[in-house]
GUPA-690906 format. One record per atom (N, C-alpha, C): y, z, x; residue in three letters. Coordinates in steps of 0.2 Angstrom, whole numbers, padded with zeros to 4 digits, always signed. Example, Ala and Ser with C-alpha at 12.3 -4.5 7.8 and 13.67 -1.06 7.14 Angstrom:
<lummars>
-0028+0039+0066Ala;-0022+0039+0062Ala;-0016+0039+0066Ala;-0011+0035+0064Ser;-0005+0036+0068Ser;+0000+0039+0064Ser;
</lummars>
This chain:
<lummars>
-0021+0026+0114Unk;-0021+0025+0107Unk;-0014+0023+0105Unk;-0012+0019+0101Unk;-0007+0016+0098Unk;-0004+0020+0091Unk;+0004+0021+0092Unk;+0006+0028+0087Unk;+0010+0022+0083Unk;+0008+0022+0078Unk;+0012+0020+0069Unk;+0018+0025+0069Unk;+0022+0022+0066Unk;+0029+0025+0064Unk;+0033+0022+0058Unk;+0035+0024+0053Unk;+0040+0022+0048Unk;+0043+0029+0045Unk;+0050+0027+0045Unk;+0055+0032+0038Unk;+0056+0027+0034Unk;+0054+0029+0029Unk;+0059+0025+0022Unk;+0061+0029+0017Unk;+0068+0028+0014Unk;+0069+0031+0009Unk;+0069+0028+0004Unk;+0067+0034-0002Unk;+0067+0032-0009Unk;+0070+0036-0015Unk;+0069+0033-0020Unk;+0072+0038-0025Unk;+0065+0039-0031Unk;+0067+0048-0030Unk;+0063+0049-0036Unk;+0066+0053-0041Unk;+0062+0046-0048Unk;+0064+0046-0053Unk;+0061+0054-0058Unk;+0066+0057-0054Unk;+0066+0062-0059Unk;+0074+0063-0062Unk;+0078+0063-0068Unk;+0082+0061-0067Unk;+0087+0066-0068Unk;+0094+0070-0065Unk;+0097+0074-0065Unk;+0101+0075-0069Unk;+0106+0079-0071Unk;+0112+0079-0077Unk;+0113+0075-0076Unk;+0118+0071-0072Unk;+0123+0066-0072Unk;+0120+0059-0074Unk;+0115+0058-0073Unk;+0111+0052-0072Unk;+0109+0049-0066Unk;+0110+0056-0060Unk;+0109+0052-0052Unk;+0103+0055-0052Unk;+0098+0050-0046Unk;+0092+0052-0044Unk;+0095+0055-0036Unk;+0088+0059-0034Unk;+0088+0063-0027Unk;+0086+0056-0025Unk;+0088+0056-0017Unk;+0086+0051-0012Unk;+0079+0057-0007Unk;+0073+0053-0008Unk;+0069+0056-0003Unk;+0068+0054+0003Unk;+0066+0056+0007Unk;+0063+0051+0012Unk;+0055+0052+0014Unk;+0052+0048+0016Unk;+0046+0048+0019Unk;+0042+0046+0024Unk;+0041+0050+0029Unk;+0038+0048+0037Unk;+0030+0048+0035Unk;+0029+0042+0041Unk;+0022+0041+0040Unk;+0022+0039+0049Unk;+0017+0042+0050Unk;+0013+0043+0055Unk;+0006+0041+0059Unk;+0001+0036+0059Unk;-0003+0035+0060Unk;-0008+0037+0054Unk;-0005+0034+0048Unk;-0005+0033+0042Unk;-0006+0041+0038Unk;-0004+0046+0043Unk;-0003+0052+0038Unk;+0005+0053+0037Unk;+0005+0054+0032Unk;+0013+0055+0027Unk;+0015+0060+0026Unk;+0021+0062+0027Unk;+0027+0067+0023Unk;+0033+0065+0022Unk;+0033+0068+0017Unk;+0040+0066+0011Unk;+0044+0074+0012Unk;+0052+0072+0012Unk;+0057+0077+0013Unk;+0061+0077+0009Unk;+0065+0080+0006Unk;+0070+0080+0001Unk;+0078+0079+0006Unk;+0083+0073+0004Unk;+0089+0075+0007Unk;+0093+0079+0002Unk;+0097+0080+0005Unk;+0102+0084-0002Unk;+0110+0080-0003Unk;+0105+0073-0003Unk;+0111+0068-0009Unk;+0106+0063-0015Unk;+0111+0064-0018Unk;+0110+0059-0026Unk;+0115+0053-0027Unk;+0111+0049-0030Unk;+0113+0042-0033Unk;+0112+0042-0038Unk;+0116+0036-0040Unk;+0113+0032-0046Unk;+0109+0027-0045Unk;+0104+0028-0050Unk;+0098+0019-0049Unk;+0104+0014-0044Unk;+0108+0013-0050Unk;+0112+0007-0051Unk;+0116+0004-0044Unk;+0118+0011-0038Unk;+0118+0010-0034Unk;+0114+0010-0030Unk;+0108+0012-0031Unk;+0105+0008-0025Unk;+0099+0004-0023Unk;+0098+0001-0019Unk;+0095-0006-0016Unk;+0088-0004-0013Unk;+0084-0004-0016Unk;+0075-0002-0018Unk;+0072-0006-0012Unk;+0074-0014-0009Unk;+0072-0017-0003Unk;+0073-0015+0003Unk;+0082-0014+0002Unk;+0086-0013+0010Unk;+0085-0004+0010Unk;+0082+0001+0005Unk;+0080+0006+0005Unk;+0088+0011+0008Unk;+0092+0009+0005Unk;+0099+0013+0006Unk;+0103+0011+0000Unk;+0110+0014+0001Unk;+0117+0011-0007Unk;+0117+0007-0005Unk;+0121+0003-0011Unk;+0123-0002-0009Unk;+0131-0002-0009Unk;+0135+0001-0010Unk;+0145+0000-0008Unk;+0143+0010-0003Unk;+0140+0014-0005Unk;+0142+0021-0002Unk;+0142+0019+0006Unk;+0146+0019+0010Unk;+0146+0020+0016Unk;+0145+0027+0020Unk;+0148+0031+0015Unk;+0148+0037+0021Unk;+0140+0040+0017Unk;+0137+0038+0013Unk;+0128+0041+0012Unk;+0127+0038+0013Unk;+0127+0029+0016Unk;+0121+0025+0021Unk;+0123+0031+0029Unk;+0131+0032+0030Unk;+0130+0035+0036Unk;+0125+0040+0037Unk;+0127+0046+0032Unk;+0122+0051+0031Unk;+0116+0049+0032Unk;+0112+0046+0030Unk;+0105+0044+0029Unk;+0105+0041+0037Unk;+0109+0037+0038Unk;+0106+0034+0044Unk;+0107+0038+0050Unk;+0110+0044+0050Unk;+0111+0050+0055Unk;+0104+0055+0056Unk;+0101+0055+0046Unk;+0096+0058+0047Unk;+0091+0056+0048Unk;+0090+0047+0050Unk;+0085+0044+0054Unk;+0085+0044+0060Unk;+0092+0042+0064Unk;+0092+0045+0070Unk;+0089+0053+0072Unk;+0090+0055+0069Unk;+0087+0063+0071Unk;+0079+0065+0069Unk;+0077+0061+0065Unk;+0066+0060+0065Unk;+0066+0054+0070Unk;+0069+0049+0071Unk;+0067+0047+0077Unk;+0067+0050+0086Unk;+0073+0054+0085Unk;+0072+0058+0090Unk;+0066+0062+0091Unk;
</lummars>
């Protein structure tokens, strides 16, 4: 049997004092889902809804992309 796999992250718009949204992510599995909460925030404005990360923050694409590394492990 063949295993599906995606993480993507998103922002949900619930929106916080400042004006930044929470980044979630979401693994999907053989079309079963679970969503996790990271414990960083954006702004809409920075981020990129396609490429599904910021667009100038380097060191919270790093973040993100180290806590992809680690559900893919």
């Amino acid at each position: 049997m063949k295993t599906s796999f995606s993480l993507k992250f998103y922002l949900r718009h619930t929106v916080q004092k400042d004006g930044k949204y929470k980044i979630y992510g979401r693994i999907i599995v053989n079309r079963e889902k679970s969503e996790f909460s990271t414990d960083y925030f954006i702004a809409p404005t920075d981020w990129n809804e396609q490429a599904q990360a910021p667009i100038k923050d380097k060191k919270l694409d790093m973040a993100l992309s180290k806590i992809k590394g680690e559900v893919i492990r």
